[in-house]
Structure formats: C-alpha cells, structure tokens
Backbone as CSV, one residue per row, in Angstrom:
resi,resn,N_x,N_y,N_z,CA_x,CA_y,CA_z,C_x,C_y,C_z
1,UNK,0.834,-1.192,0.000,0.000,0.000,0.000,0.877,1.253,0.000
2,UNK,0.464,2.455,-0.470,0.687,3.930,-0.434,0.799,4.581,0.219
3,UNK,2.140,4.877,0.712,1.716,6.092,2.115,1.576,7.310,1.695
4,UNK,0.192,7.813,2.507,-0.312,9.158,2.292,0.859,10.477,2.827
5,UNK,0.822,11.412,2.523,2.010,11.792,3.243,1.026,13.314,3.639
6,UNK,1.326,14.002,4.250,0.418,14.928,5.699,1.835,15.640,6.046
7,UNK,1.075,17.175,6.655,2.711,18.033,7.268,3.030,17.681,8.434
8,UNK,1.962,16.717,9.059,2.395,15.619,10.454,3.019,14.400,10.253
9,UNK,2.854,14.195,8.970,4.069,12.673,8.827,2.912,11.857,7.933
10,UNK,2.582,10.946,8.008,2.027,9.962,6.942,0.750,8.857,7.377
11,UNK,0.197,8.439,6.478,-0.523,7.068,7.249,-0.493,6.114,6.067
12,UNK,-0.589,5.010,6.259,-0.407,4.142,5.176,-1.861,3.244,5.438
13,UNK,-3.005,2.807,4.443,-4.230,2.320,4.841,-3.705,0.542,4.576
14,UNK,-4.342,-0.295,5.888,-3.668,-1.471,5.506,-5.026,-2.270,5.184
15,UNK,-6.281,-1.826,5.652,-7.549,-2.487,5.022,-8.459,-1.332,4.827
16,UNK,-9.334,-1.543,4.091,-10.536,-0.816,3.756,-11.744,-1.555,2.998
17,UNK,-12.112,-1.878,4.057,-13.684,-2.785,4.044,-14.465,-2.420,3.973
18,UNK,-15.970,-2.695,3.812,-17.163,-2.323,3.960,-17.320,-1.544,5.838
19,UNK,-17.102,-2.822,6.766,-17.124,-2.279,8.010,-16.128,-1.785,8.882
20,UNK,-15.059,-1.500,8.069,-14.210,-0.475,9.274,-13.034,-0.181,7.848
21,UNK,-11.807,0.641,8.470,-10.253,0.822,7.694,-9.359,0.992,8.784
22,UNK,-8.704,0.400,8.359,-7.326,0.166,9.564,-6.078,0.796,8.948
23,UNK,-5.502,1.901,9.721,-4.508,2.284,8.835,-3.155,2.694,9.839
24,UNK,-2.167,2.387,9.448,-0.722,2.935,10.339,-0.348,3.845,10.423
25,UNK,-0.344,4.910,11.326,-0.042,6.362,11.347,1.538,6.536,11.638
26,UNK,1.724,7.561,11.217,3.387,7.528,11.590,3.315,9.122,12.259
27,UNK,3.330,10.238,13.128,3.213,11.237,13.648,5.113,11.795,13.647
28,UNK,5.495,12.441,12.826,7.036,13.310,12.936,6.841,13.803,13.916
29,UNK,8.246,13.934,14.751,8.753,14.406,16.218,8.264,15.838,16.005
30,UNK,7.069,16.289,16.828,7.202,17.768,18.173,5.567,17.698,17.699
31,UNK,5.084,17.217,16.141,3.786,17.291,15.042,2.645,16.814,16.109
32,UNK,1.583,17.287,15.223,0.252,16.642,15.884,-0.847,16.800,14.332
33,UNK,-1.700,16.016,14.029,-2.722,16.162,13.168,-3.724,16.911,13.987
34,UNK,-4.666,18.018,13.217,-5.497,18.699,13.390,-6.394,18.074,14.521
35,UNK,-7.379,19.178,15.930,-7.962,18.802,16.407,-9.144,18.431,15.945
36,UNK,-9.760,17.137,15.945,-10.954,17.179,14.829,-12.179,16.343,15.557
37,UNK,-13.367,16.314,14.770,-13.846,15.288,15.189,-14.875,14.091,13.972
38,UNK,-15.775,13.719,13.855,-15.783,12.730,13.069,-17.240,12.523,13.579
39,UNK,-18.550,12.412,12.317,-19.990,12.455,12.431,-19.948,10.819,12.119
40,UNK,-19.303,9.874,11.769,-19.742,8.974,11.361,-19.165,7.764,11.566
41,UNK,-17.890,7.888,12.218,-17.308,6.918,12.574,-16.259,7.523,14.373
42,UNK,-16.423,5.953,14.410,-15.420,5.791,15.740,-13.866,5.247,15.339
43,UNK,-12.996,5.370,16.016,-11.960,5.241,16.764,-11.152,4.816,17.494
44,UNK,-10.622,3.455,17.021,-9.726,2.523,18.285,-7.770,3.310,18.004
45,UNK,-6.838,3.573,18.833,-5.798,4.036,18.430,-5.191,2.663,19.443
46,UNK,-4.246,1.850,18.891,-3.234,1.583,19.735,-1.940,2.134,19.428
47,UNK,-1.127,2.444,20.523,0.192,2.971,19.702,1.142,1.881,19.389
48,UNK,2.018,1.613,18.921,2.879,1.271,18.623,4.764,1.136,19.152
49,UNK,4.690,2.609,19.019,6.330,2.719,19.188,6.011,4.507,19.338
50,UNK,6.710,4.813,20.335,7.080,6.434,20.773,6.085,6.985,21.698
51,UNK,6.249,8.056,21.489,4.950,8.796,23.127,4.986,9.592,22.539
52,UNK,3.655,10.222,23.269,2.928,11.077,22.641,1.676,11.639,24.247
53,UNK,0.896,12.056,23.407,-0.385,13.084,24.304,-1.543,12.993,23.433
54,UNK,-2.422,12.762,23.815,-3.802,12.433,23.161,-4.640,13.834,23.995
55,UNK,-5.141,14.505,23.294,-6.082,15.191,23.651,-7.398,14.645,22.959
56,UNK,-8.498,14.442,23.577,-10.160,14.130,23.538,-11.192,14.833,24.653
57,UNK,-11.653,15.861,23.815,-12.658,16.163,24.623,-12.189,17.192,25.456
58,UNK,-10.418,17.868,25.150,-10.127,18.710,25.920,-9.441,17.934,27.020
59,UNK,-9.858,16.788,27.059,-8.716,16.034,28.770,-7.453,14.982,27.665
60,UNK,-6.046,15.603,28.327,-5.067,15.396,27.751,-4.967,14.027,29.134
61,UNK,-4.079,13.104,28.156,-3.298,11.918,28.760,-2.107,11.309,28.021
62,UNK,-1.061,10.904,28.221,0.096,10.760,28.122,-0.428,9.082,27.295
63,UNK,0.412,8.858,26.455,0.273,7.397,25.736,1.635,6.607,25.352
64,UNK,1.978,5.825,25.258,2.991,5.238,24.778,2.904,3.847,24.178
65,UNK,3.459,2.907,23.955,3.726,1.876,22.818,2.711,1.025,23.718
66,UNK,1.698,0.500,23.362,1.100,-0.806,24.229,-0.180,-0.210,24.717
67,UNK,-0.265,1.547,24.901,-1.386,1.946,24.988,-2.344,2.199,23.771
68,UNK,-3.842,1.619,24.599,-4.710,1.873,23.449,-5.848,3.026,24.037
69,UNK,-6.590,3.516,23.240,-7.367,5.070,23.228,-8.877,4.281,22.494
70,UNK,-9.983,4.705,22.969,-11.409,4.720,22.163,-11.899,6.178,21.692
71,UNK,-12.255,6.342,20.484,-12.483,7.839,20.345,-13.934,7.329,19.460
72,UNK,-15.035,7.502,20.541,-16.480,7.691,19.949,-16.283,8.632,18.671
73,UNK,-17.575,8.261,17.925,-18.062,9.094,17.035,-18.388,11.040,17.467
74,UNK,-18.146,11.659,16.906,-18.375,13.188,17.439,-17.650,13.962,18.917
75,UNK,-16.497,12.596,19.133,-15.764,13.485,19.973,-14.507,14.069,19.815
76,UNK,-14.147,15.285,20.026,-13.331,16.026,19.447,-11.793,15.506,19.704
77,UNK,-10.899,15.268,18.973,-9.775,14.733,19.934,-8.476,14.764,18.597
78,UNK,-7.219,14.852,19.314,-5.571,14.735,18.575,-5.305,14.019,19.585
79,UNK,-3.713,14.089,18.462,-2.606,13.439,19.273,-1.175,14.019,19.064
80,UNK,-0.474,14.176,20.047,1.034,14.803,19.418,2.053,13.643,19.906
81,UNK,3.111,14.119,19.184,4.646,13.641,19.444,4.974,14.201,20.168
82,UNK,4.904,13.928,21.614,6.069,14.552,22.525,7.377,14.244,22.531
83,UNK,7.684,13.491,21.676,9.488,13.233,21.509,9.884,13.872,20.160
84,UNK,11.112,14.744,20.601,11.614,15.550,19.548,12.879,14.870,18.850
85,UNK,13.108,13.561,18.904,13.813,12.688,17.820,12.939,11.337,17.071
86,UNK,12.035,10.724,18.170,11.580,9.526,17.698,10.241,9.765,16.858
87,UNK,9.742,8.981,15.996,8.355,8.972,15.469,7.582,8.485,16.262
88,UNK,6.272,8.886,16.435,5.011,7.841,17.322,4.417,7.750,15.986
89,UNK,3.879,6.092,16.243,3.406,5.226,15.398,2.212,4.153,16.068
90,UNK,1.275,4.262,15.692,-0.281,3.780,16.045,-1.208,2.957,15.049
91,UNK,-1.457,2.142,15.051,-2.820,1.584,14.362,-3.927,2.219,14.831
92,UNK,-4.940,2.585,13.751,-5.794,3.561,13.635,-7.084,2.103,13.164
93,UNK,-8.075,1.996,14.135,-9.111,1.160,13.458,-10.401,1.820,13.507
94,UNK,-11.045,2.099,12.577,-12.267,3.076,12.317,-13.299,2.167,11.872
95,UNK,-14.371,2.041,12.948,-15.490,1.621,12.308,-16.540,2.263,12.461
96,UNK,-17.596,1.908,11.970,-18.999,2.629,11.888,-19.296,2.631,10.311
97,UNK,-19.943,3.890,9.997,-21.002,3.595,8.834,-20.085,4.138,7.526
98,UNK,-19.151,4.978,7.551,-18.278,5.988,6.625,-16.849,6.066,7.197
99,UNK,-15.869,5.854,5.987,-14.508,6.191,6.358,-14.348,6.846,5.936
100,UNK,-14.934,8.213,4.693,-13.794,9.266,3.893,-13.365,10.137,4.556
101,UNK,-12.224,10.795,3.779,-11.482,11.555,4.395,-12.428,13.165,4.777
102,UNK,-13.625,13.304,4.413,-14.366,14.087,3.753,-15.419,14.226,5.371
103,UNK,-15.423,12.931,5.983,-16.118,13.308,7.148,-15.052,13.951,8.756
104,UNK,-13.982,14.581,8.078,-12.690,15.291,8.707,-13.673,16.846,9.048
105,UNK,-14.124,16.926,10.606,-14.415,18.356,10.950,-13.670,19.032,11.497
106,UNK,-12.482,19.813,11.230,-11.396,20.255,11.939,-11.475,21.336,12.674
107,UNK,-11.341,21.681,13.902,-11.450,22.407,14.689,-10.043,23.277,15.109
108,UNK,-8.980,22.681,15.003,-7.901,23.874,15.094,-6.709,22.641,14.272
109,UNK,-5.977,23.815,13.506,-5.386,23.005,12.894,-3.684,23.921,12.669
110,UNK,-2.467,23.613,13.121,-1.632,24.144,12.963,-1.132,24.409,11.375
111,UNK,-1.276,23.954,10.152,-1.250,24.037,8.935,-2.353,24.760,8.541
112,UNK,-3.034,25.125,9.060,-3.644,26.284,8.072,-4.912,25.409,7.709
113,UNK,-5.369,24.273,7.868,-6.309,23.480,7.141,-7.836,24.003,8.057
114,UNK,-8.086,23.994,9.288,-8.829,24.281,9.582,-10.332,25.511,9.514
C-alpha cells in the first residue's frame, strides 16, 4: 500500500472494508494532526512505538507503545509527538457507517487546514 504523506508525517491504509479501515499512522517528532472530530465513525488508536499526548474532549493523557485510546463518534480529539527525535506510530481502526477523508471536521489546525 501507499503512504499518504500529511505536514504531520504519513498514514499508510492497511484495510478498507465495507465495516471499518485500519490504517498505520506515523506522527514526525514535536507534530500533531489537526484537532478534529468525526460524524460517522469511531476510533480505536493503539500505539505502537514512541509517546505522545492524546487530547479528547479537551482532557489530555500521556500514551505510549502498548497503549490503546477509544475515540467515539463526534468526539473532538488529537494526538502529538512529545518526543523531539523519535516517530510515534499507532494503528488507527475506524469503524462505523463511513470512512472518507471528507467526514474530517477540523477544529484547530496548525497548517492552516482548519
């Protein structure tokens, strides 16, 4: 598969089914993707490798390799790289009724996208 590439680093999609898409995020050191939230689908994050900070809902918590995150449908939430050499890297599993990129409601976004 294709990695997408983003001014936060990349995701590469490893399924895309009828009922969910599972995709590998890769987050570049200090980055965070836009605060956003999502009308149509939910949200499993496990991380992988590096640390980071998950903000949802406004309540921040610290994450690292082995931790996993639930992010309901319509709740607002990021994640950053708190390490300024290593990548944080997560499986992203989205299910519910819609995966496009198109149901992205961004609420603050350091690139200008918001």
């Amino acid at each position: 598969m294709e990695c997408e590439k983003r001014p936060w680093g990349t995701y590469e999609v490893l399924l895309d089914a009828e009922d969910c898409k599972i995709k590998r995020i890769t987050i570049k050191p200090g980055q965070k993707p836009s605060y956003q939230y999502h009308h149509k689908r939910n949200e499993h994050w496990v991380v992988i490798s590096g640390m980071g900070e998950t903000k949802i809902n406004d309540v921040t918590s610290d994450v690292s390799a082995g931790i996993s995150v639930f992010i309901p449908a319509l709740s607002k939430h990021t994640i950053r790289n708190t390490n300024e050499t290593e990548n944080l890297v997560f499986i992203e599993i989205q299910t519910g009724k819609y995966f496009g990129e198109d149901d992205i409601v961004r609420l603050e976004d350091d690139y200008g996208r918001a």
